[in-house]
N, C-alpha and C positions, 0 to 999 in steps of 0.2 A: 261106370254104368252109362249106358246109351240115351240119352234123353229122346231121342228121333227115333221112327221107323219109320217101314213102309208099309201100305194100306194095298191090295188090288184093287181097282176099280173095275164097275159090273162092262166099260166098253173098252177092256183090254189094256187102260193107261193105270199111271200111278200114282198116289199121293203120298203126303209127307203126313204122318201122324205125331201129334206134341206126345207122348208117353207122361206127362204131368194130368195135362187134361184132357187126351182122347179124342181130343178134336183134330180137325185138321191144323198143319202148322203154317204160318203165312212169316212173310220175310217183306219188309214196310207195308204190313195191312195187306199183302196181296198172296189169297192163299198160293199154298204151291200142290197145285196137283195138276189134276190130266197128261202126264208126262210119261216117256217109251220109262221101260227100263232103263237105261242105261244113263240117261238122264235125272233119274229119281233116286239113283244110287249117287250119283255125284252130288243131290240138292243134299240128301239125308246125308252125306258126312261133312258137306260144307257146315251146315245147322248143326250137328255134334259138334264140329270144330268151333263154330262161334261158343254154343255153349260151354265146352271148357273154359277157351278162354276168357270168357264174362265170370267164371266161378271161381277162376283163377284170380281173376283181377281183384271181385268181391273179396277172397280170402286176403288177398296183400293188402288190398284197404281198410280191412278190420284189424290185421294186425300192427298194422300202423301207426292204429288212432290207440291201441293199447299199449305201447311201445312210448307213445308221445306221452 
C-alpha cells in the first residue's frame, strides 16, 4: 500500500499528501508542495520509496531483537 499521494492544488501546482494523516507531507520539515506534475510524481514515489524502506528496516530490527 501507498502511504503518499497527490493533492491538486486550487493554482494548478501539486502536493504530496501523507495518507496516515491527510496532511500535507514534508521531507526535513519542509512541506513538499507547489510543484508542476511531473515533479510531484517523482517527490510522491521518492517518499513511498523512503517509506518502504524505513518499514523494511523497522521489520528486520524487530526480528532481530526476537531472534537475539
Amino acid at each position: 500500500m501507498r502511504r503518499y499521494n497527490l493533492r491538486h492544488e486550487a493554482d494548478d501546482r501539486w502536493l504530496v499528501v501523507d495518507g496516515m494523516t491527510m496532511q500535507p507531507a514534508a521531507l526535513d520539515g519542509i512541506p513538499i508542495c507547489g510543484m508542476q506534475w511531473a515533479e510531484a510524481c517523482d517527490m510522491v514515489d521518492l517518499m513511498n520509496t523512503l517509506d518502504s524502506i524505513e518499514r523494511a528496516s523497522d521489520r528486520y530490527a524487530t526480528s532481530s531483537r526476537r531472534s537475539a
